[in-house]
C-alpha positions as CSV (number, residue, x, y, z in Angstrom):
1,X,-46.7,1.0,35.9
2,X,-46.6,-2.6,36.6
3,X,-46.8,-5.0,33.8
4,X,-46.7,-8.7,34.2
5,X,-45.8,-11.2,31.4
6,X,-46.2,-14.9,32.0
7,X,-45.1,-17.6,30.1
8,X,-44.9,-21.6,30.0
9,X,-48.7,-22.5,29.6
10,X,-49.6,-25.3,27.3
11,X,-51.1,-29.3,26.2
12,X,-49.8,-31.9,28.5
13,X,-51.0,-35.6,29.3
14,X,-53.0,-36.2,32.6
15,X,-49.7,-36.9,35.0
16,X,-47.8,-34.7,33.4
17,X,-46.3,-31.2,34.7
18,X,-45.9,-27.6,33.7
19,X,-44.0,-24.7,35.3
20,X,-45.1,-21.2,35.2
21,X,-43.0,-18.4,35.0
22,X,-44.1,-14.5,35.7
23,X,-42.0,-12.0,34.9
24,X,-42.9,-8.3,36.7
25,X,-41.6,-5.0,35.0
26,X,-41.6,-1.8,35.3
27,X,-42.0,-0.1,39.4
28,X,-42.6,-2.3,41.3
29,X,-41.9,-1.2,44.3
30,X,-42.1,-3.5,48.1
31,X,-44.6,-6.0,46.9
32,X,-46.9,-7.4,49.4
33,X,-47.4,-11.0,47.5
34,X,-47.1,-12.7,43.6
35,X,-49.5,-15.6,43.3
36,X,-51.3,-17.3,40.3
37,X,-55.3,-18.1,40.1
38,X,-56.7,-19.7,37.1
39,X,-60.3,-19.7,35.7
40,X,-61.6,-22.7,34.4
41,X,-64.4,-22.8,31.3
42,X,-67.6,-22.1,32.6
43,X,-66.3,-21.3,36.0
44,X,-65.2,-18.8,38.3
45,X,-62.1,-17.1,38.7
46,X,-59.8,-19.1,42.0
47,X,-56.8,-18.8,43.7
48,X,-54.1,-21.4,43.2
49,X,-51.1,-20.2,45.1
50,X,-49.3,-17.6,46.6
51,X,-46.1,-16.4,47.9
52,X,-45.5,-13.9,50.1
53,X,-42.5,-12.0,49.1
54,X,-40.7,-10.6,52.7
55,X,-40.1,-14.1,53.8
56,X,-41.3,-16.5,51.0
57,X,-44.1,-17.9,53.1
58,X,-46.8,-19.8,50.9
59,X,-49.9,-20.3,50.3
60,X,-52.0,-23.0,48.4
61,X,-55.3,-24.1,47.2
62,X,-56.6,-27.5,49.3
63,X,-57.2,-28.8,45.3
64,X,-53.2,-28.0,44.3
65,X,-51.5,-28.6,47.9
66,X,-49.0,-32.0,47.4
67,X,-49.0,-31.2,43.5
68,X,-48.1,-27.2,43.2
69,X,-44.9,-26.0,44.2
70,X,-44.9,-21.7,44.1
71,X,-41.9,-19.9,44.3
72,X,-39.6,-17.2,43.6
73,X,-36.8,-15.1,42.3
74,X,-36.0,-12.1,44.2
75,X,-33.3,-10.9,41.9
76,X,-35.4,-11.0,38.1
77,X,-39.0,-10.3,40.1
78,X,-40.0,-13.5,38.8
79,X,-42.6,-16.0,40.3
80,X,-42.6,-19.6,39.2
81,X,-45.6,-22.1,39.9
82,X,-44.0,-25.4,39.1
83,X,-47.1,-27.5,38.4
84,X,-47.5,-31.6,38.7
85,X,-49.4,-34.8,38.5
86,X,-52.0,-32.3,36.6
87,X,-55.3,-33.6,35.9
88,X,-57.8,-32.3,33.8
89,X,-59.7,-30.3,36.5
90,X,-56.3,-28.3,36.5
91,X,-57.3,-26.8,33.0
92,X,-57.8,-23.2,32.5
93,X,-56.6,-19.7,31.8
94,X,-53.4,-18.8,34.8
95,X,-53.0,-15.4,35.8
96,X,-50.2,-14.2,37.5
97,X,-51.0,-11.3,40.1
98,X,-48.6,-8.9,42.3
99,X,-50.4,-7.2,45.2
100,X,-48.5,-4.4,46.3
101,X,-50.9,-2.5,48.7
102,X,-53.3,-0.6,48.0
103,X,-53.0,-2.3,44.1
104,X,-52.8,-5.1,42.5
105,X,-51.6,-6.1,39.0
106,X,-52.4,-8.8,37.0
107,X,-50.8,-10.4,33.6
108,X,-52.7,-11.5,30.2
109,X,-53.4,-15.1,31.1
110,X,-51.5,-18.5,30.0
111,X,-53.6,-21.2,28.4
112,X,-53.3,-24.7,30.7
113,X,-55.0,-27.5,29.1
114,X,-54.7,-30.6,30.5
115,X,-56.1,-33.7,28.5
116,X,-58.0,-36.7,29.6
C-alpha cells in the first residue's frame, strides 16, 4: 500500500515561511495528483494546493495563490509546498494526499502554527 510521510511543520512568526515536504512509499503506481489541504481548529477540512503529476500543472486555493508555491520531485515521489508571508489564518493540521484513481491516500498530518 501507499504510505505517505510528511515532514517540516512547525512555529513561525506572522511573515515568515515554511516548506512542506511529502514523501510517498510503497506502490504507488501512475498517480493522478499529490496535493496538501489543512484543517484549521474549529474548521473544516480545505484544499490548499495541488499538482498534477503528468505535466506538473497546479492548482491553488484563491486564500494561498501569490504566497504558496507546490511542487515536485518525480524521482523521490516527493511533493513539496513551499509556504510564505504566512499569517495566522494559515494555521492548522497539513495533510499530504496522492489520488491515484480510483484511491486516494493520505499522510498523518503536520502541525502549522502560525503566531500573531
Amino acid at each position: 500500500q501507499v504510505h505517505l510521510v510528511e515532514s517540516g511543520g512547525g512555529l513561525v512568526q506572522t511573515g515568515g515561511s515554511l516548506r512542506l515536504s511529502c514523501a510517498a512509499s510503497g506502490r504507488t503506481s501512475s498517480p493522478y495528483a499529490m496535493g496538501w489541504l489543512r484543517q484549521a481548529p474549529g474548521k473544516e477540512r480545505e484544499f490548499v494546493a495541488a499538482i498534477i503529476w503528468s505535466g506538473g500543472r497546479t492548482n491553488y486555493a484563491d486564500s494561498v495563490k501569490g504566497r504558496f508555491t507546490i511542487s515536485r520531485d518525480n524521482a523521490k515521489n516527493t511533493v513539496y509546498l513551499q509556504m510564505n508571508s504566512l499569517k495566522p489564518e494559515d494555521t492548522g493540521v497539513y495533510y499530504c494526499n496522492v489520488r491515484a484513481p480510483p484511491n486516494v491516500y493520505w499522510g498523518q498530518g503536520t502541525q502549522v502554527t502560525v503566531l500573531s
